[in-house]
N, C-alpha and C positions, 0 to 999 in steps of 0.2 A: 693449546700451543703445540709448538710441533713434537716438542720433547715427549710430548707421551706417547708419540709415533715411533720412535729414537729407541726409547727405554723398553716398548714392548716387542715391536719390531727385530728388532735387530739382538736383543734377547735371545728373542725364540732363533732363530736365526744361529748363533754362536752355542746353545743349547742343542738345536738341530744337529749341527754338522761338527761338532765336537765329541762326539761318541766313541769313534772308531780311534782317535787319536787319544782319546784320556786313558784309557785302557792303557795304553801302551807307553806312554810319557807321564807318569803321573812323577816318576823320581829323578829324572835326568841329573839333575845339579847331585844328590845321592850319591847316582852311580859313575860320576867324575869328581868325588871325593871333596864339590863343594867348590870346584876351580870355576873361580868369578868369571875369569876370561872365557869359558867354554861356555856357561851361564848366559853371559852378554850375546856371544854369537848365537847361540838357540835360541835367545829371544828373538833377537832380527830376524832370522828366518821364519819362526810362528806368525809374528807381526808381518812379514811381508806375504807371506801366504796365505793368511785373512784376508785383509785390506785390501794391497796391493792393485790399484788402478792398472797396470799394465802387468797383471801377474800370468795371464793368457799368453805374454809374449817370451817369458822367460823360464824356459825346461827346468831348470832346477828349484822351483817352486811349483812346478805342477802336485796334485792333490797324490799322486800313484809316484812320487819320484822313487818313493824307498818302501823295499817292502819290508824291509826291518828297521825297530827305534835303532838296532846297531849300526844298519844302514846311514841312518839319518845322521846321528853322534858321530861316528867316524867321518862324514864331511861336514858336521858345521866345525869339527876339534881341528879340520886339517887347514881353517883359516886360521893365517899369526894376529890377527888382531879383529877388533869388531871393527873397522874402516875400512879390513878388507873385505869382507864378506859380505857387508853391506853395499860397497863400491860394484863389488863382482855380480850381484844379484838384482842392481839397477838397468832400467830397462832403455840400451844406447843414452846410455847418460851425456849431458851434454846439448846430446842432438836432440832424440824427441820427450826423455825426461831431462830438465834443466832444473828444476826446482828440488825433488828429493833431498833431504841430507839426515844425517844422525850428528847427536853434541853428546859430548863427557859431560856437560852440566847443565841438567835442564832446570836447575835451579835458575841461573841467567837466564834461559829463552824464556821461562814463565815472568820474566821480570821485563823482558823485551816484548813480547806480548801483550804487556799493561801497557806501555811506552817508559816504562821505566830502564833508562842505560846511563852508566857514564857517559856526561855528555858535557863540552864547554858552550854550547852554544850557539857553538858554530856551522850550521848547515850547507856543507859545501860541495859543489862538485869538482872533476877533474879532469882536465883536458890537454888532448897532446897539443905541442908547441907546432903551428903551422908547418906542414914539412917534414915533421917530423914522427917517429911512432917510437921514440923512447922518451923523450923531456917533455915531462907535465908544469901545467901550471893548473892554481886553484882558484874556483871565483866562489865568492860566497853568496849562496842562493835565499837564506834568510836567518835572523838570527830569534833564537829564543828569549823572552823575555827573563829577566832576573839571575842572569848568567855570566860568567868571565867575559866569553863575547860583546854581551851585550855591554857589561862596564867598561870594556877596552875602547867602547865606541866603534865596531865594526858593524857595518852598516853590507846589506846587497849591492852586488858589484866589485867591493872590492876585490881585488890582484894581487894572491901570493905567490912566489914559486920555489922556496926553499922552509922547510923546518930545520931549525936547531942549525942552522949557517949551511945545511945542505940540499944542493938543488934537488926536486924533487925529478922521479924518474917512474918508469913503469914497473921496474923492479924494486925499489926501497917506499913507496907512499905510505904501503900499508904499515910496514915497520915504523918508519918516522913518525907516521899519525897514529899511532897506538898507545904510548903511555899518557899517563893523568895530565901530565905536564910538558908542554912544547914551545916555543920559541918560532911562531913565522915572518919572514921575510915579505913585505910587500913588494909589488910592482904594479906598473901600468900594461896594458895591451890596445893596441892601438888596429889594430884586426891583422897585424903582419907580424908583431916585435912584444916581444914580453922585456921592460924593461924594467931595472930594478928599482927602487925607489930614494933605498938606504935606511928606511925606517923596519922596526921591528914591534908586534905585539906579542905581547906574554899571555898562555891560554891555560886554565887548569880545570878539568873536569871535576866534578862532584856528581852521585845519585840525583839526577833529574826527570819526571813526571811531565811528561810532555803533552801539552793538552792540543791534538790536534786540529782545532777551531784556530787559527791563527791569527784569520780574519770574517768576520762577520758584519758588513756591513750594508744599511743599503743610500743607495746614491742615486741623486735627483739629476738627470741630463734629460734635457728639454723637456723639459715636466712631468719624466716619467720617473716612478722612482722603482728602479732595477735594484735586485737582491743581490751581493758577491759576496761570494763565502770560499775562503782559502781552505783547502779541508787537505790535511798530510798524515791522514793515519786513520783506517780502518778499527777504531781501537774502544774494544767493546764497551768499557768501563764509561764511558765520553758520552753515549747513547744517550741519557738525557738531558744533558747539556746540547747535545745536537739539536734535539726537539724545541729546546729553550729557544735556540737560534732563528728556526723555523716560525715558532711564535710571534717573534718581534718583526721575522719578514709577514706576517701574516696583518700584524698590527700596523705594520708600516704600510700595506694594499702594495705590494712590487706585484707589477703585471709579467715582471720576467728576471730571469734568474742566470747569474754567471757562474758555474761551480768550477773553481780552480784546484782539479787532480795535477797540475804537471811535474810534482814531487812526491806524489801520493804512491805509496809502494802497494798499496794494499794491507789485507786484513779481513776483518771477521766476515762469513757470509751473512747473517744475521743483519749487522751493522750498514751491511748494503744492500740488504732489502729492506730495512728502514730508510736508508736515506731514500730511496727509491720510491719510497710510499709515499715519505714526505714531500716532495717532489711536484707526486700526483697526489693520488687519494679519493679518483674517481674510480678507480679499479679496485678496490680490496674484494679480494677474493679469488680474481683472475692469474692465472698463470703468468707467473714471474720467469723462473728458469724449470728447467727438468734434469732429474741427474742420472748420470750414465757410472756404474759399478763395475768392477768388474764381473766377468760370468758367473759368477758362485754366487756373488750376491745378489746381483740382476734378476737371475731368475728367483732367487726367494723369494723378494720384493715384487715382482711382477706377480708373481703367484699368492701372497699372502697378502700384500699389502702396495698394492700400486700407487695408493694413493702417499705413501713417505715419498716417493719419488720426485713430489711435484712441491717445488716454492713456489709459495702465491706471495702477491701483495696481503700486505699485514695493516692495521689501522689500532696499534698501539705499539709500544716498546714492549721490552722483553721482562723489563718491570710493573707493567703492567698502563703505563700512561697511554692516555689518546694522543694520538699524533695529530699536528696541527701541521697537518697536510693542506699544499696548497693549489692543487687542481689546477695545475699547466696541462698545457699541452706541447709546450717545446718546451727543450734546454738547451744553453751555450756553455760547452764543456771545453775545458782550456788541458792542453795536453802535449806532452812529452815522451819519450822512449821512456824516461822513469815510471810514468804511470801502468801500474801492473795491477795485475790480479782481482782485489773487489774494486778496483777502480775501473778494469774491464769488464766488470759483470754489471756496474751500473752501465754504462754506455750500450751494451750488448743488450742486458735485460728490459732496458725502457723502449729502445730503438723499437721494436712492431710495435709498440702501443702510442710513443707521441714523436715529437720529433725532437731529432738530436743533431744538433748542429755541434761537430767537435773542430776548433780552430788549433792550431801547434803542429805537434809531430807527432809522429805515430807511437803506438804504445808496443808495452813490452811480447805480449803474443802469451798471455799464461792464460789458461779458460780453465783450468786444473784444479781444483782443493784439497786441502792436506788436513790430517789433524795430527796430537802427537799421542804417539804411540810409547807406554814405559813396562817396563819387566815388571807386569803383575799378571794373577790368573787370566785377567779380563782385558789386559794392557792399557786399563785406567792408572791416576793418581795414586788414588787408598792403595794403600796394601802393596805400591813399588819396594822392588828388592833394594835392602837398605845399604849392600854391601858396594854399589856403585852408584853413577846418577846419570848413568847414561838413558838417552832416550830417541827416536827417529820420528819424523815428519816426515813420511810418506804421501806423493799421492795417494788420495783413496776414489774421486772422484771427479766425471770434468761436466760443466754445466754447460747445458744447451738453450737458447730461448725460447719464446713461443713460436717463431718461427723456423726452427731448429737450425739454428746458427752457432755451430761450436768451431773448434778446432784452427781457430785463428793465430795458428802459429808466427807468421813473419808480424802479429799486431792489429793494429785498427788503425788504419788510414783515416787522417783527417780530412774533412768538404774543404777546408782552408790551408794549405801549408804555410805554416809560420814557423821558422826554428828559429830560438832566444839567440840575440847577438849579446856575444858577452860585451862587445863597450856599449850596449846601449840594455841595459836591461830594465831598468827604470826603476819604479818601487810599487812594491805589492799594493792594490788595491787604487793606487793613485788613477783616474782616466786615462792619464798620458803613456801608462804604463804598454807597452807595444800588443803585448796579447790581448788583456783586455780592454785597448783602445778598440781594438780592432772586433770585438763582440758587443762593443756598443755602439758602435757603427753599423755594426749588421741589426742592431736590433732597432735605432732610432733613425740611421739615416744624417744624423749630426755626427759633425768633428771630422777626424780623418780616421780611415784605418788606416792601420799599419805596415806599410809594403814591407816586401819580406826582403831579406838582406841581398844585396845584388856584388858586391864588392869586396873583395880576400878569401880566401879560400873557404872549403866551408869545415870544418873542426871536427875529432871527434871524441865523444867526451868517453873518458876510461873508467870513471869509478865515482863513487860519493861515498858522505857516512853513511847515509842507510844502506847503500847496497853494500856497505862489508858488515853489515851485521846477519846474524843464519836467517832471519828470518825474511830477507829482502826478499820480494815478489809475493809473498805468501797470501792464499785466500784459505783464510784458517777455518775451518768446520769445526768451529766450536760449539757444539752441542756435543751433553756430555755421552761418553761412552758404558754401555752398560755392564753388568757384573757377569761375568759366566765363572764357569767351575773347568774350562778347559781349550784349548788351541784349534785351528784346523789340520787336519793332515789329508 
């Protein structure tokens, strides 16, 4: 498995280039008398001067920036906070890094990670009012099973536009949609007018486990029977319950496969070279993606070990089971601007080898990977400094395919444009449903596709709950990180 690529690799590597800096940094926290806050900031900058995918572009992380540790402690002490100096040291954030960030508790992100969040159930997005670019309204995109949502009877589709009696807006959503417990207001939208209903549901989160298999089914249209599988989370833990799924399409004989990302944030890269394999399974072994480092590491790995650099197709899980790979040669992959991250690297990383039919909208433009980085020698887990719980999710890495296709920033353009009409969204899985009516049309030739909305204006959606959680877009490089005795300088 790759991990032993990981572990010795990248070892040597943090052993290598850690000499001339341990000398010099062995006491830092010491010699500022133990202050957390200067602590916090020295880690960020070690971690980002490691790692750091874009670290070539940003001068005060160069390897020569300081020729003394006094050098170095006198600018990381003269940031007021670790947000600042992480902020400052990102590289045009915003613009060409978008995903970077650091938490106070990574206790929570390892919990968001699992899919484990407060959550009522309710999966929603949000969209400005026709006309307008301050007054939101909310539609509910699916709901979780065994959840406040779900007892309240809110189904997809539905129309709210106020919490707690207050209309929603582009400045208060995320406040109003934040505590345990809220209060929405229904409405209808009719593609011009959000109107109110008069009716209200009561919503209260609790610690929920989200199993991202939503839906797993396969369906018989004119005597073919096609595989659909609603998949909204890259989420490692899930890996063989995915496999599970893939079995029953394998036992089923579907000659073809609908995979619904257009809520799928992303997550583990591992998890989406599984799904990938599973998929196919006439490739293991062949070049899946390739990954690009930055300088420092690039050339270790080019020099020591080129071959870590390369994800191939895999033909078991990460626990060890065969995969019940089902040798396509196409997919019908259903998509939205939500779809990011490993949801892009399936689509990207299959494309040279079969065919990928993507019907929706375009996705979010992340080909990036991150993992998380914590104040310990080695910026693992074990042995993080006990006296805070801050931690960063850095790019470290952006993947390329076999055909050396990265850097798709504005997305992936679908063969199909179809964007979700919020009065007509349908239900997940159903045929009639507009997206995937319209991929089983292309696939059979029966029913109708779905023409794409031609009447009111076209909307544009501002937020959802996954995207306000830190982890929204992420393709997590979860393989673990190894132990060293020391930082880069």
């Amino acid at each position: 498995m790759r991990k032993i690529f990981l572990l010795t690799a990248v070892t040597a590597l943090l052993f290598t280039t850690a000499a001339c800096f341990e000398d010099q940094d062995d006491n830092l926290t010491g010699n500022n008398n133990g202050n957390v806050a200067f602590t916090i900031n020295d880690f960020i900058w070690n971690g980002l001067n490691a790692f750091y995918l874009y670290k070539d572009d940003v001068p005060n992380l160069a390897n020569d920036r300081f020729a003394t540790v006094e050098e170095k402690t006198a600018f990381t002490s003269s940031y007021p906070s670790p947000e600042a100096i992480f902020d400052d040291l990102i590289y045009q954030p915003g613009v060409i890094d978008r995903f970077s960030f650091l938490v106070d508790d990574y206790i929570a992100l390892e919990q968001q990670f699992q899919g484990v969040t407060k959550n009522n159930g309710m999966e929603y997005g949000l969209v400005f009012y026709p006309g307008s670019e301050f007054e939101v309204f909310g539609y509910v995109r699916y709901v979780l099973p065994g959840t406040s949502a779900e007892a309240a009877g809110l189904t997809r589709g539905v129309i709210f536009n106020t919490v707690d009696g207050q209309q929603l807006n582009n400045d208060n959503f995320r406040t109003l949609l934040a505590p345990d417990s809220y209060t929405i207001g229904l409405a209808t939208f009719d593609g011009d007018t959000v109107t109110p209903t008069g009716e209200t549901v009561d919503l209260t989160k609790v610690e929920y486990t989200e199993n991202p298999i939503l839906i797993a089914e396969t369906l018989n249209v004119s005597g073919q029977n096609i595989g659909y599988l609603m998949y909204n989370g890259f989420t490692s833990n899930f890996d063989e319950q995915l496999n599970d799924a893939f079995g029953q399409f394998a036992a089923d004989g579907i000659t073809d496969l609908v995979l619904d990302l257009r809520y799928n944030p992303g997550g583990s890269v591992l998890t989406a070279i599984t799904l990938s394999s599973l998929i196919t399974g006439q490739f293991t072994g062949e070049i899946f993606t390739t990954e690009e480092w930055n300088s420092d590491n690039q050339a270790f790995f080019e020099a020591n070990d080129p071959e870590r650099l390369i994800n191939r197709f895999i033909n078991e899980t990460r626990n060890g089971s065969a995969l019940n790979s089902l040798n396509l040669n196409q997919v019908y992959v259903l998509t939205t601007r939500r779809s990011a991250s490993a949801s892009e690297l399936v689509i990207n990383g299959l494309d040279p080898w079969i065919n990928v039919v993507q019907i929706g909208g375009t996705t979010t433009g992340k080909f990036t990977a991150s993992t998380t980085l914590y104040d310990s020698e080695n910026f693992g887990r074990a042995g993080a400094n006990p006296d805070h719980t801050y931690a960063m999710q850095p790019l470290i890495l952006k993947s390329v395919n076999a055909n050396g296709v990265t850097d798709y920033f504005d997305g992936l353009a679908p063969d199909t444009l179809l964007p979700e009409d919020y009065t007509n969204l349908g239900t997940l899985g159903d045929v009639n449903e507009p997206l995937l009516a319209e991929a089983l049309f292309q696939i059979t030739g029966a029913g109708f596709g779905a023409a794409p909305k031609t009447s009111g204006p076209e909307l544009q959606e501002v937020s959802g709950r996954k995207e306000q959680l830190p982890h929204f877009d992420e393709l997590i490089y979860d393989l673990p990180l190894p132990e060293s005795t020391g930082n880069f300088q």
